[in-house]
CHARMM-style PDB file with segment names, atoms N, HN, CA, C and O in Angstrom:
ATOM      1  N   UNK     1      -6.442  -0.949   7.089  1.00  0.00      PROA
ATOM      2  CA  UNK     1      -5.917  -0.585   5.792  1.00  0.00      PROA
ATOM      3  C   UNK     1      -5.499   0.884   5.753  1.00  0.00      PROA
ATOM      4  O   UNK     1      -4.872   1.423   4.841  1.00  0.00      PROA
ATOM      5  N   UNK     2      -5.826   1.306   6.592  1.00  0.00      PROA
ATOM      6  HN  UNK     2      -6.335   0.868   7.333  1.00  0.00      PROA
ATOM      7  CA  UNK     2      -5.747   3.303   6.901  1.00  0.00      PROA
ATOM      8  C   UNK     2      -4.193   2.980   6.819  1.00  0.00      PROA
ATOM      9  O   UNK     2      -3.592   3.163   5.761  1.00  0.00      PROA
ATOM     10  N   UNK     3      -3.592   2.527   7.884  1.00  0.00      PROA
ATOM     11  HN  UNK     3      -4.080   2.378   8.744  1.00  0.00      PROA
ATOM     12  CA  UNK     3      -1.986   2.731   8.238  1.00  0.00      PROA
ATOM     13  C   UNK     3      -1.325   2.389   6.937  1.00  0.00      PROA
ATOM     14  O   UNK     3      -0.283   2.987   6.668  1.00  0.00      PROA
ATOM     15  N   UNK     4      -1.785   1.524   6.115  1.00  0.00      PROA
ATOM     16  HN  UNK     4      -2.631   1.038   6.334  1.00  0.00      PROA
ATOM     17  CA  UNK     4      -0.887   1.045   4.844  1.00  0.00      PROA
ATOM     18  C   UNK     4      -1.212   2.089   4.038  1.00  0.00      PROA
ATOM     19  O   UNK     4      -0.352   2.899   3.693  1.00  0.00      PROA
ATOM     20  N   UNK     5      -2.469   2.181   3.656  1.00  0.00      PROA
ATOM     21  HN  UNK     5      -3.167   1.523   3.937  1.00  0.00      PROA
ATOM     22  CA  UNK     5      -2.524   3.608   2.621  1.00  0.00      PROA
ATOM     23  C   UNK     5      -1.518   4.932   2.806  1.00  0.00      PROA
ATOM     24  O   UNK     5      -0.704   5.550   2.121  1.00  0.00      PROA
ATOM     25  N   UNK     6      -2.063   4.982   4.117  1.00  0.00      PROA
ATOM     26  HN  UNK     6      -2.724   4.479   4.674  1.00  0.00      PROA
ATOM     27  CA  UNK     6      -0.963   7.003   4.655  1.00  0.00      PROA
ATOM     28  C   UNK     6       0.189   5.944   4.464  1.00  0.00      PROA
ATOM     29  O   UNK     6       0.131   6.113   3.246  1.00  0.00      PROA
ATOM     30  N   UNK     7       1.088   5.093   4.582  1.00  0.00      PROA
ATOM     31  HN  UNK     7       1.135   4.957   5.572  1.00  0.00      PROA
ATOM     32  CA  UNK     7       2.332   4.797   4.179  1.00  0.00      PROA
ATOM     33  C   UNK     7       2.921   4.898   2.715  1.00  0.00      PROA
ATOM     34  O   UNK     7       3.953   5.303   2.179  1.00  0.00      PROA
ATOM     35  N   UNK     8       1.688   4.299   2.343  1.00  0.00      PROA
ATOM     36  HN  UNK     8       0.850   3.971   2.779  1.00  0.00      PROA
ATOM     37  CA  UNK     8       2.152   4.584   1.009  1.00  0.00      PROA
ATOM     38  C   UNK     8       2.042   5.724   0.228  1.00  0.00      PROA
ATOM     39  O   UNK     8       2.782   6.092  -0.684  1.00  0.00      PROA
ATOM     40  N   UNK     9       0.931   6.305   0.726  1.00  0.00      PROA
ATOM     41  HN  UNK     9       0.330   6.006   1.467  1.00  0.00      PROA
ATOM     42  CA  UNK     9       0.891   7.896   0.087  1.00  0.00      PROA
ATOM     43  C   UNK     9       2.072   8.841   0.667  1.00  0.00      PROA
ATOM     44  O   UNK     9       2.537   9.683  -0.102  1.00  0.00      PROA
ATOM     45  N   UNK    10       2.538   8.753   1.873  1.00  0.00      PROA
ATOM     46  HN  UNK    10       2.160   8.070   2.497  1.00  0.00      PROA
ATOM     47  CA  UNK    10       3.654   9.288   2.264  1.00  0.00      PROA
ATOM     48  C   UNK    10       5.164   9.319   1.696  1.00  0.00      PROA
ATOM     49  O   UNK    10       6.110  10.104   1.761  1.00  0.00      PROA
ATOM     50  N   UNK    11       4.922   8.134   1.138  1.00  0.00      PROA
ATOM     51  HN  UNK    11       4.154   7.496   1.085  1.00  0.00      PROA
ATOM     52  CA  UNK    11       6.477   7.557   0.979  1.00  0.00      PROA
ATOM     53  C   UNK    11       6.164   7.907  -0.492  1.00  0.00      PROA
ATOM     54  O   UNK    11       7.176   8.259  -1.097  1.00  0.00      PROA
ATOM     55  N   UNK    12       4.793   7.905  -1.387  1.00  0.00      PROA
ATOM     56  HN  UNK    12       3.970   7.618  -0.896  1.00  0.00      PROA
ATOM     57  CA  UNK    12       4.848   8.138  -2.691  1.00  0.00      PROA
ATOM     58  C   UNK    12       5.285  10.010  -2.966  1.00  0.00      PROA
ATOM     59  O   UNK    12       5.918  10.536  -3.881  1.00  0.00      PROA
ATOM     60  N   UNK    13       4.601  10.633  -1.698  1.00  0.00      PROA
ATOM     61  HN  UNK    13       4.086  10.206  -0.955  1.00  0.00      PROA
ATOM     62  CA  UNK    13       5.018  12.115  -1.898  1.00  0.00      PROA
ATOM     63  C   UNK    13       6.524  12.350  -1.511  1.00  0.00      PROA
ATOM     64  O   UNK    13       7.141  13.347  -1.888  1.00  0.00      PROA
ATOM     65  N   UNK    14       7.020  11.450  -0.803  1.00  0.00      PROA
ATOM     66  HN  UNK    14       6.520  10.641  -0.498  1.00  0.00      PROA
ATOM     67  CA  UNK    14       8.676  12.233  -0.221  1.00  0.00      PROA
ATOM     68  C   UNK    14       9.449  11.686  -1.930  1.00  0.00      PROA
ATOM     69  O   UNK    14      10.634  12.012  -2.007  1.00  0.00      PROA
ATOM     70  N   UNK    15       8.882  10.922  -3.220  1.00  0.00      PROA
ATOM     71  HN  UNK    15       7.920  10.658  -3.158  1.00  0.00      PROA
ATOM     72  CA  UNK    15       9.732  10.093  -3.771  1.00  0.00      PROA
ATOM     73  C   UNK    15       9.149  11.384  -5.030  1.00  0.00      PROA
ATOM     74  O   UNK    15       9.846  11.472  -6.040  1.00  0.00      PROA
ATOM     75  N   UNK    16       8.386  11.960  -4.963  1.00  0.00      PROA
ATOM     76  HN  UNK    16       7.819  11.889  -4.142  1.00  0.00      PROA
ATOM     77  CA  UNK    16       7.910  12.614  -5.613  1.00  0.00      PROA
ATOM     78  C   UNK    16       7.508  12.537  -6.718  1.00  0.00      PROA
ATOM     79  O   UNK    16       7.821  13.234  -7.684  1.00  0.00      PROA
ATOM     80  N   UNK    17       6.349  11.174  -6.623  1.00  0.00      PROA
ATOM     81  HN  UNK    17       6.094  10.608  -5.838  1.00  0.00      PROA
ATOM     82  CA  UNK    17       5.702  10.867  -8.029  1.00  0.00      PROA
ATOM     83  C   UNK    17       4.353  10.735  -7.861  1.00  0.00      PROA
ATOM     84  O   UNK    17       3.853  10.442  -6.775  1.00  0.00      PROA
ATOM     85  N   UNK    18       3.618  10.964  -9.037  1.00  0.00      PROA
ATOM     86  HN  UNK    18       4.024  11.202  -9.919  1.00  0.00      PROA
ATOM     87  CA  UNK    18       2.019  10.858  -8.783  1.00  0.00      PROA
ATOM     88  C   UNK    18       1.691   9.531  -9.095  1.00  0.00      PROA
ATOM     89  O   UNK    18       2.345   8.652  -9.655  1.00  0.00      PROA
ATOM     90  N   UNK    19      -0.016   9.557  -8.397  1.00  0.00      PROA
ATOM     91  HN  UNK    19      -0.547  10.272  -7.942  1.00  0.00      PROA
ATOM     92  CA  UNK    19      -0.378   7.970  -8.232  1.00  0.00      PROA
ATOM     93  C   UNK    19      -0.393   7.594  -9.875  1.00  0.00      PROA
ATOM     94  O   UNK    19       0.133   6.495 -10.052  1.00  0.00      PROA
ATOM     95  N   UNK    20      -0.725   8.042 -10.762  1.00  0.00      PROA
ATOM     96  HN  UNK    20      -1.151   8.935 -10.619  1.00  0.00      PROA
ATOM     97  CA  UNK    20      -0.363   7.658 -11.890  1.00  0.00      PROA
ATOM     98  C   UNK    20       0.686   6.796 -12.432  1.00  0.00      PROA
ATOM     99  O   UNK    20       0.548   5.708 -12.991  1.00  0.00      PROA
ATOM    100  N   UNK    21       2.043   7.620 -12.116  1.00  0.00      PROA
ATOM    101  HN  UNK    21       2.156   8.504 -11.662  1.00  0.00      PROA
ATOM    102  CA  UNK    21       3.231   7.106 -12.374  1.00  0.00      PROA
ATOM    103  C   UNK    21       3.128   5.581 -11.384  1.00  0.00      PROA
ATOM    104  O   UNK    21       3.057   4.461 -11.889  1.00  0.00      PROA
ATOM    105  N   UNK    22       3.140   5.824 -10.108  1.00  0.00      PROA
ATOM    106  HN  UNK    22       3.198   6.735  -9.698  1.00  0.00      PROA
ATOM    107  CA  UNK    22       3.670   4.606  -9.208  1.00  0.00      PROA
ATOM    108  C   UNK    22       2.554   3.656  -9.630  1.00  0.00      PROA
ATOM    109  O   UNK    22       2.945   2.492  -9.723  1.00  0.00      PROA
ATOM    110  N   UNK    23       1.289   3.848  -9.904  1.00  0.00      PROA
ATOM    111  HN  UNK    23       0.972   4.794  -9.829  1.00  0.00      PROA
ATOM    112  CA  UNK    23       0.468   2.628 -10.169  1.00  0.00      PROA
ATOM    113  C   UNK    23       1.098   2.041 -11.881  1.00  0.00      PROA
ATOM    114  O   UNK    23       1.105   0.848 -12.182  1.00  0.00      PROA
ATOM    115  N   UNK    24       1.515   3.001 -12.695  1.00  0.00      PROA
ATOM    116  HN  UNK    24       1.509   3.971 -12.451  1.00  0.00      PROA
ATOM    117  CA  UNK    24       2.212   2.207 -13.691  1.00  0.00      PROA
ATOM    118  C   UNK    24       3.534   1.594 -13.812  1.00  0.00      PROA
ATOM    119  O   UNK    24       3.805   0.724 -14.639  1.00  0.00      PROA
ATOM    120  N   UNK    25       4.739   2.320 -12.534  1.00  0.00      PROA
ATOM    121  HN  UNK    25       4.518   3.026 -11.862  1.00  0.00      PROA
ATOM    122  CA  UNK    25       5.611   1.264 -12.218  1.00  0.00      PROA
ATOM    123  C   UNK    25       5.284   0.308 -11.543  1.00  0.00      PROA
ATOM    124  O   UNK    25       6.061  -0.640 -11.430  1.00  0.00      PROA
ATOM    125  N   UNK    26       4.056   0.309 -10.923  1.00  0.00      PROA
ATOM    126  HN  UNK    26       3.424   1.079 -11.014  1.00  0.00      PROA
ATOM    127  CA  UNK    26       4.035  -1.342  -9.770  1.00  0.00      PROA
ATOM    128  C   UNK    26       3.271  -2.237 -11.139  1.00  0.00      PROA
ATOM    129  O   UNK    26       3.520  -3.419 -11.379  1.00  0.00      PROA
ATOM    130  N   UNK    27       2.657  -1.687 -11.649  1.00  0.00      PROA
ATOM    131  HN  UNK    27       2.455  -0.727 -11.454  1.00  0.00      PROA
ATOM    132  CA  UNK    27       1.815  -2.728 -12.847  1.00  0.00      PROA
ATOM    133  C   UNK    27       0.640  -3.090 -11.969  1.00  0.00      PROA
ATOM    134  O   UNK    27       0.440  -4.298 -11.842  1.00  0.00      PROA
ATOM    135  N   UNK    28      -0.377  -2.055 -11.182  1.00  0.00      PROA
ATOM    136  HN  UNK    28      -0.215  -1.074 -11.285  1.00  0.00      PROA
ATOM    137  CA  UNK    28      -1.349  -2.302 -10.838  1.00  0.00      PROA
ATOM    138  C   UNK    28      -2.492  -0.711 -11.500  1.00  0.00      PROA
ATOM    139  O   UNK    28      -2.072   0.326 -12.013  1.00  0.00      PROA
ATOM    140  N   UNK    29      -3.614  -1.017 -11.278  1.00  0.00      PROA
ATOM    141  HN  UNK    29      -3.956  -1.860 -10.860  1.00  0.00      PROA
ATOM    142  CA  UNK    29      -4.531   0.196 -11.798  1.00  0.00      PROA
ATOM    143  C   UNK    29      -4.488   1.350 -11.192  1.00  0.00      PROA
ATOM    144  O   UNK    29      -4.107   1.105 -10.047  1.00  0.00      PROA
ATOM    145  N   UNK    30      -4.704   2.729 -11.341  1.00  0.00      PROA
ATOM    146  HN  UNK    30      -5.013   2.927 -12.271  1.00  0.00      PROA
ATOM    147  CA  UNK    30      -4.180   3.591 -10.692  1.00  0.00      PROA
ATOM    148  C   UNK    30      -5.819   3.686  -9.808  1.00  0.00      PROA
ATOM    149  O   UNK    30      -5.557   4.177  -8.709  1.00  0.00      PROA
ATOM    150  N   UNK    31      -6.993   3.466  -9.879  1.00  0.00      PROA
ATOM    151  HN  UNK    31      -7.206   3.067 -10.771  1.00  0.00      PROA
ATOM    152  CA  UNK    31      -8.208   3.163  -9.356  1.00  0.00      PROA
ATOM    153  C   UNK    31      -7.715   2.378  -7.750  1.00  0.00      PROA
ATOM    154  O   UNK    31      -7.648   2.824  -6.605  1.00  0.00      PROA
ATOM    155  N   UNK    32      -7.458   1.147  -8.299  1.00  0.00      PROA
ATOM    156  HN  UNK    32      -7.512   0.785  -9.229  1.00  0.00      PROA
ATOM    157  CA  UNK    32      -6.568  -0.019  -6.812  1.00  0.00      PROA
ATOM    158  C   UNK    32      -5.674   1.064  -6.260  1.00  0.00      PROA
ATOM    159  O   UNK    32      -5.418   1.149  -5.059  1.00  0.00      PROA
ATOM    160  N   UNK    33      -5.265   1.790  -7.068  1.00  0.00      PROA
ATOM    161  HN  UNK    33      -5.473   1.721  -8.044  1.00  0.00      PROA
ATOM    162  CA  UNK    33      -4.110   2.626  -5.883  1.00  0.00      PROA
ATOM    163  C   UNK    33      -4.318   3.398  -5.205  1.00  0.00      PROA
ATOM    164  O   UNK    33      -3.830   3.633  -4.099  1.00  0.00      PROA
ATOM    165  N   UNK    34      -5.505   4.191  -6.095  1.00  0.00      PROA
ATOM    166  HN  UNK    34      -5.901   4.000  -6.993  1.00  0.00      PROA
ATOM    167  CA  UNK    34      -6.292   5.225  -5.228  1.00  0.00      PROA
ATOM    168  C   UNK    34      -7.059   5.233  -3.842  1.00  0.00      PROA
ATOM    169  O   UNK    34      -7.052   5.928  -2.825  1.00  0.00      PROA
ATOM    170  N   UNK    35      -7.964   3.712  -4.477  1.00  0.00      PROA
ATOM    171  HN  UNK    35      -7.970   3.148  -5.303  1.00  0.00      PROA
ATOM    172  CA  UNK    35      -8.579   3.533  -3.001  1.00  0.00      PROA
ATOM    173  C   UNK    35      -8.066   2.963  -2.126  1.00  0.00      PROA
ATOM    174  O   UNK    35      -8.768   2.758  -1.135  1.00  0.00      PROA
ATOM    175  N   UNK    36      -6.617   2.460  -2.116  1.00  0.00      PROA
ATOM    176  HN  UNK    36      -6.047   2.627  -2.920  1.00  0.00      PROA
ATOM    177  CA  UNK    36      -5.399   1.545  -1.165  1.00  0.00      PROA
ATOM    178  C   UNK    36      -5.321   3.299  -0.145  1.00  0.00      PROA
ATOM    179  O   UNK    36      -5.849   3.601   0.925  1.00  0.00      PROA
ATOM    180  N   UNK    37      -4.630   3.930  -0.874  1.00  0.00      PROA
ATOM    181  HN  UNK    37      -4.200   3.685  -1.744  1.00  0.00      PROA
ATOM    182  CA  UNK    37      -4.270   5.284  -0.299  1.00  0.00      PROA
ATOM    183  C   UNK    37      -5.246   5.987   0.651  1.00  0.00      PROA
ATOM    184  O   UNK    37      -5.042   6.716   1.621  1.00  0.00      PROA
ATOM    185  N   UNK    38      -6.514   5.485  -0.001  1.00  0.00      PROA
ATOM    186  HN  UNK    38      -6.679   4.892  -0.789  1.00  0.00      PROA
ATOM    187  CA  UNK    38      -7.973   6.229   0.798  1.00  0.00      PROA
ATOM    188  C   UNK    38      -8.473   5.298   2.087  1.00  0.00      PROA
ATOM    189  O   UNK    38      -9.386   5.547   2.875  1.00  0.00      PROA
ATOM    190  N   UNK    39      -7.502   4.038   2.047  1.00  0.00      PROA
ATOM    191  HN  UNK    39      -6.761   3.835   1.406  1.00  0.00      PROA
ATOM    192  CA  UNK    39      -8.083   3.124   2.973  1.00  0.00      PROA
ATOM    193  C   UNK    39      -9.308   2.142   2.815  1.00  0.00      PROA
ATOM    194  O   UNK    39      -9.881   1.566   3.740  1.00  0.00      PROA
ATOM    195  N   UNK    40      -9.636   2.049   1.318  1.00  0.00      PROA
ATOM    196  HN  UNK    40      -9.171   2.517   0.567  1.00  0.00      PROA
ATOM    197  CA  UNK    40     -10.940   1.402   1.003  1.00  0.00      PROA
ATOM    198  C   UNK    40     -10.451   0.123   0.249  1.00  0.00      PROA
ATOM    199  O   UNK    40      -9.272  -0.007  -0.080  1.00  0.00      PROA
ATOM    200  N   UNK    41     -11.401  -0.806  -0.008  1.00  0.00      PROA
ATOM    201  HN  UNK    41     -12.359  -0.700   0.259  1.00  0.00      PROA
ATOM    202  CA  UNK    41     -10.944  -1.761  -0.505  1.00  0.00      PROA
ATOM    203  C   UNK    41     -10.313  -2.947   0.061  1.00  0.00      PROA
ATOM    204  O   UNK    41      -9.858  -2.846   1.200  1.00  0.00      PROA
ATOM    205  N   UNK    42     -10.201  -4.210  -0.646  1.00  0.00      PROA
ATOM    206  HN  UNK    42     -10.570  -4.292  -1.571  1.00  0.00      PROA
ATOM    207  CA  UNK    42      -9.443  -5.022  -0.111  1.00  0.00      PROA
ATOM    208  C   UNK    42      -8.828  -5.735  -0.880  1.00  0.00      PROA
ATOM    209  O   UNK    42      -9.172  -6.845  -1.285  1.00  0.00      PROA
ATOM    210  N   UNK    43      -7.498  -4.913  -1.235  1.00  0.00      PROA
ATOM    211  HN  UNK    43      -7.218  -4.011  -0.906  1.00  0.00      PROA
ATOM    212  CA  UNK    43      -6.309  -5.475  -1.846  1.00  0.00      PROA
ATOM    213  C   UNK    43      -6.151  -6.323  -1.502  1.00  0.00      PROA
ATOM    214  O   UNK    43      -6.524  -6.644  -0.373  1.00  0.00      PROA
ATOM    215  N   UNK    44      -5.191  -7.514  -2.720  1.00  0.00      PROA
ATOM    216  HN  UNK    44      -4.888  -7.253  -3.636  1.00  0.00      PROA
ATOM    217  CA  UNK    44      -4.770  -8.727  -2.139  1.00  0.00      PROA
ATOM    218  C   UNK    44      -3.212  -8.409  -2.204  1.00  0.00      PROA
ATOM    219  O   UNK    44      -2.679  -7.564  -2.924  1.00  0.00      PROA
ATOM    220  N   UNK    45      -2.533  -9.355  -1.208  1.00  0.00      PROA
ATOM    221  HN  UNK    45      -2.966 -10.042  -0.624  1.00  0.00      PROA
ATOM    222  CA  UNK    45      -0.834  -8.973  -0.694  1.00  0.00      PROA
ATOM    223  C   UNK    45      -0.162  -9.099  -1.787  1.00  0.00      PROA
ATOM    224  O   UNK    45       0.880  -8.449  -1.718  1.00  0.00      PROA
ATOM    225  N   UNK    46      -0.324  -9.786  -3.020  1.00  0.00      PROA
ATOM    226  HN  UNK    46      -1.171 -10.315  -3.076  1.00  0.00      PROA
ATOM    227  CA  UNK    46       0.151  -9.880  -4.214  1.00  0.00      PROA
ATOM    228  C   UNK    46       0.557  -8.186  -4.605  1.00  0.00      PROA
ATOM    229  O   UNK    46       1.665  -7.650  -4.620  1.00  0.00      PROA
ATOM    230  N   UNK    47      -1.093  -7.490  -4.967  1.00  0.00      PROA
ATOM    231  HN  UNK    47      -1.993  -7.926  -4.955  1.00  0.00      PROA
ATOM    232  CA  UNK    47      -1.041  -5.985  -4.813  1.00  0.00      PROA
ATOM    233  C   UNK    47      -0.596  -5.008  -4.023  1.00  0.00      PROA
ATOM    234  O   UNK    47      -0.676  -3.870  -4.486  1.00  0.00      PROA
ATOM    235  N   UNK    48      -0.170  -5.138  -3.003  1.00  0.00      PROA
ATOM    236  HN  UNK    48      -0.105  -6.063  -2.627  1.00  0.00      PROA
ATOM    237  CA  UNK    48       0.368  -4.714  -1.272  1.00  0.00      PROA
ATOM    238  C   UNK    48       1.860  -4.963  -2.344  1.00  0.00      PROA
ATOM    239  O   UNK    48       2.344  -4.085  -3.058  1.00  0.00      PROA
ATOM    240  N   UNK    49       2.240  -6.007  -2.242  1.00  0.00      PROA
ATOM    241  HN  UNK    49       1.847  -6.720  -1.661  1.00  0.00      PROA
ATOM    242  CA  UNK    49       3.505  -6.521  -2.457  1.00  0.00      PROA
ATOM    243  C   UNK    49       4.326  -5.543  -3.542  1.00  0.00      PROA
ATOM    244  O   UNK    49       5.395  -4.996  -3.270  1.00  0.00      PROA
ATOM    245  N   UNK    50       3.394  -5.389  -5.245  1.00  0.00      PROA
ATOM    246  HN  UNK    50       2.526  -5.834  -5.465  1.00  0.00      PROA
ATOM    247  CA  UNK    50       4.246  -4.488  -6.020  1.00  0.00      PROA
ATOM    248  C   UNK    50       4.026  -3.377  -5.933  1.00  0.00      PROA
ATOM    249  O   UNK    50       4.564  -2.544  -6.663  1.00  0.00      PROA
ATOM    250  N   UNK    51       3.121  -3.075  -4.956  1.00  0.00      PROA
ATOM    251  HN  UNK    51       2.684  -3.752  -4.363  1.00  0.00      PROA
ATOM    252  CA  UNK    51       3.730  -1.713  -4.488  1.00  0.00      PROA
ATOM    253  C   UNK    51       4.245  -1.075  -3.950  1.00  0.00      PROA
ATOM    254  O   UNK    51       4.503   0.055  -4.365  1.00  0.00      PROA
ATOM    255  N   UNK    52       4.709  -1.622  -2.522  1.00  0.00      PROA
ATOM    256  HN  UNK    52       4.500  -2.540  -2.185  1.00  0.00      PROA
ATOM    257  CA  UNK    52       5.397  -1.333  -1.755  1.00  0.00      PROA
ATOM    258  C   UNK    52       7.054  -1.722  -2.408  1.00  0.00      PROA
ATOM    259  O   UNK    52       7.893  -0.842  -2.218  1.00  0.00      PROA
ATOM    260  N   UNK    53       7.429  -2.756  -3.013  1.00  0.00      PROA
ATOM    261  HN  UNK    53       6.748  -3.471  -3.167  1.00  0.00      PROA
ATOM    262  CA  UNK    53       8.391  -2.640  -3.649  1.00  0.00      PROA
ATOM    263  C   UNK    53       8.476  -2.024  -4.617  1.00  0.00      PROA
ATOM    264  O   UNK    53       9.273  -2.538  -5.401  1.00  0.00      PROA
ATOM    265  N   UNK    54       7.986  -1.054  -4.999  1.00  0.00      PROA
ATOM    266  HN  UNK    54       7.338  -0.636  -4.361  1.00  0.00      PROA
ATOM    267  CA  UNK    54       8.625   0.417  -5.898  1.00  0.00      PROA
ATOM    268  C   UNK    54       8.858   0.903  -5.270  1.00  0.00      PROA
ATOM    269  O   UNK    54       9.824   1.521  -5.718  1.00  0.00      PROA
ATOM    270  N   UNK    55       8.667   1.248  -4.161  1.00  0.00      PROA
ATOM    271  HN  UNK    55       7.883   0.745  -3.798  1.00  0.00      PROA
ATOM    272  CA  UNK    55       8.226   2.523  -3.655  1.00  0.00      PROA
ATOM    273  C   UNK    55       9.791   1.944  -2.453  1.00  0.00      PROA
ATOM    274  O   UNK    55      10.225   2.763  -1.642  1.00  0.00      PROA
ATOM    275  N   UNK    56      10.181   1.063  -2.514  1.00  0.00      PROA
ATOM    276  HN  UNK    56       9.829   0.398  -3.172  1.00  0.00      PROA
ATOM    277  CA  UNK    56      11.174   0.302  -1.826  1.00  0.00      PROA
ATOM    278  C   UNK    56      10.924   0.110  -0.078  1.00  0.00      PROA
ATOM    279  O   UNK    56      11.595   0.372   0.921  1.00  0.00      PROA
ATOM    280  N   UNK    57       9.772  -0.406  -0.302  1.00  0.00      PROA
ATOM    281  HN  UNK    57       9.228  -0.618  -1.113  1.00  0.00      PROA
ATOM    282  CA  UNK    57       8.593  -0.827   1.158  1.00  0.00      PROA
ATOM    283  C   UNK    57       8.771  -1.858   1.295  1.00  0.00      PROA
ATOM    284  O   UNK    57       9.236  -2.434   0.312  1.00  0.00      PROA
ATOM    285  N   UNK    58       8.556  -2.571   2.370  1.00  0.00      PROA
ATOM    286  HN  UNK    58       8.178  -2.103   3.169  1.00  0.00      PROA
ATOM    287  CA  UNK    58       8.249  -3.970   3.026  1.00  0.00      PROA
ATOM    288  C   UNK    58       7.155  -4.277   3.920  1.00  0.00      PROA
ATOM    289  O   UNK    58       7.215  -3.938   5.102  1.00  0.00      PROA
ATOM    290  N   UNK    59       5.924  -5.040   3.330  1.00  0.00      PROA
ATOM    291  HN  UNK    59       5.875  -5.315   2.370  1.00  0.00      PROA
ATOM    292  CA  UNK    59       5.287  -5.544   4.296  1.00  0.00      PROA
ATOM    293  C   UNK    59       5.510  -6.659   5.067  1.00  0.00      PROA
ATOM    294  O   UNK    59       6.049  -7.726   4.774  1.00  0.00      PROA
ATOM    295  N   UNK    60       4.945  -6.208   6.256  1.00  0.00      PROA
ATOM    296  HN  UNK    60       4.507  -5.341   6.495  1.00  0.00      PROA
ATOM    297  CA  UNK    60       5.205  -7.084   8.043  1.00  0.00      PROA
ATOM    298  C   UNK    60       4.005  -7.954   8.349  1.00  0.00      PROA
ATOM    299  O   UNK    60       3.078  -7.339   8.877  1.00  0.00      PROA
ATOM    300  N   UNK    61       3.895  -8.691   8.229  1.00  0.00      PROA
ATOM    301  HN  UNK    61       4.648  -9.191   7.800  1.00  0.00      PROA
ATOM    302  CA  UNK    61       2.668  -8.779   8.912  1.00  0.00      PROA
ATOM    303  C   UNK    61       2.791  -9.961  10.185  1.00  0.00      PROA
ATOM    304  O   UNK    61       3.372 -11.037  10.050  1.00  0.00      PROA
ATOM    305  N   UNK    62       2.165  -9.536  11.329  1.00  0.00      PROA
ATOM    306  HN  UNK    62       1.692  -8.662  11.439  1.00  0.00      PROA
ATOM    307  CA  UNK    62       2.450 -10.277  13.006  1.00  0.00      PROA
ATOM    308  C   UNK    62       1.020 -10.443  13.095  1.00  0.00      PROA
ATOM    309  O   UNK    62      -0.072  -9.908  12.899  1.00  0.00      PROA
ATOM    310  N   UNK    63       1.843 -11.860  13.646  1.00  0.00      PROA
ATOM    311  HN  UNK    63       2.729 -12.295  13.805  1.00  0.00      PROA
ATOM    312  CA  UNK    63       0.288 -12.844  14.413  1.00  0.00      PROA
ATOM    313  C   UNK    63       0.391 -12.560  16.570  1.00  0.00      PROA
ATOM    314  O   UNK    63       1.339 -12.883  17.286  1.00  0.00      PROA
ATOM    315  N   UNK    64      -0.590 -12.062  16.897  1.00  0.00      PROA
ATOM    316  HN  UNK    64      -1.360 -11.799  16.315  1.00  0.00      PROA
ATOM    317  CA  UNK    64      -0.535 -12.286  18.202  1.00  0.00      PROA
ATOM    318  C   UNK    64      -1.798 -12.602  18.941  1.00  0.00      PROA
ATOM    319  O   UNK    64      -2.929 -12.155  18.752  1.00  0.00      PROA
ATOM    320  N   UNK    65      -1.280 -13.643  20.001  1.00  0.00      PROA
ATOM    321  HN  UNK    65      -0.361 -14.007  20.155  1.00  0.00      PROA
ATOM    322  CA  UNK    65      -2.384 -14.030  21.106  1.00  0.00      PROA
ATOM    323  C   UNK    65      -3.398 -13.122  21.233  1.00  0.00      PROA
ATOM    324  O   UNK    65      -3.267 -11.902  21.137  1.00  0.00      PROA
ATOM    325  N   UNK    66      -4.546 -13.804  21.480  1.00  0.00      PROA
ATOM    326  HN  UNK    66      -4.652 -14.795  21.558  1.00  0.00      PROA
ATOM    327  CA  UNK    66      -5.345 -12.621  21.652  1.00  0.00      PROA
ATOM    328  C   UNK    66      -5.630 -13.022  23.478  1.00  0.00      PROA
ATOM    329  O   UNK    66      -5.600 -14.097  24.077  1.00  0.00      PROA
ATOM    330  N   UNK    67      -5.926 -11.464  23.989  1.00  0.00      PROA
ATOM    331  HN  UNK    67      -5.950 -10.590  23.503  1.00  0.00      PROA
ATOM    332  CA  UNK    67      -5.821 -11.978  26.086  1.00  0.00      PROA
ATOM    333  C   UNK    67      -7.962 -12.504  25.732  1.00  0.00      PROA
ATOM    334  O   UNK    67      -8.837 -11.926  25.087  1.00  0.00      PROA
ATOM    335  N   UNK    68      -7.964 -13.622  26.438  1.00  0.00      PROA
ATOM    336  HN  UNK    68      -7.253 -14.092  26.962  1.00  0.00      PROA
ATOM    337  CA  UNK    68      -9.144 -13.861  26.242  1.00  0.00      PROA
ATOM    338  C   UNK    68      -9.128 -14.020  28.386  1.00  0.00      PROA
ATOM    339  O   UNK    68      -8.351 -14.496  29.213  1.00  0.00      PROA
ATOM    340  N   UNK    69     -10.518 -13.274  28.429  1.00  0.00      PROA
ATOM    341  HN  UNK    69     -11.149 -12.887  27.757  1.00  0.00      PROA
ATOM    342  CA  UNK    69     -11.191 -13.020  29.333  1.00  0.00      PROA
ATOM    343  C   UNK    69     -12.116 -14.022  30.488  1.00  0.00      PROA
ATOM    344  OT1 UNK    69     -12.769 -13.487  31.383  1.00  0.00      PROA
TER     345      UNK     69
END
């Protein structure tokens, strides 16, 4: 969850709005946004989802083999 948070806190500072604002354009709590950003928590992709589309993000998510031993 580290890599999604620094993404989104990154992309929220180059757009230059506080977590305030972007947690009230995505229509999620600014608390959920805080600890998304801090890496804590476990958002559901619903929440992932309107936020990264403000912020005009896309989540990826890849399935791979795992090498078993």
């Amino acid at each position: 969850m580290d890599k999604v948070g620094n993404a989104i806190k990154e992309r929220r500072k180059i757009l230059k709005i506080t977590q305030r604002t972007l947690a009230e354009l995505a229509g999620v709590g600014i608390n959920t946004l805080t600890k998304i950003e801090r890496g804590e928590g476990n958002p559901t992709i619903e929440v992932l989802e309107k936020i990264l589309d403000t912020l005009g993000l896309e989540l990826q998510i890849g399935i791979k083999q795992r090498n078993e031993s």
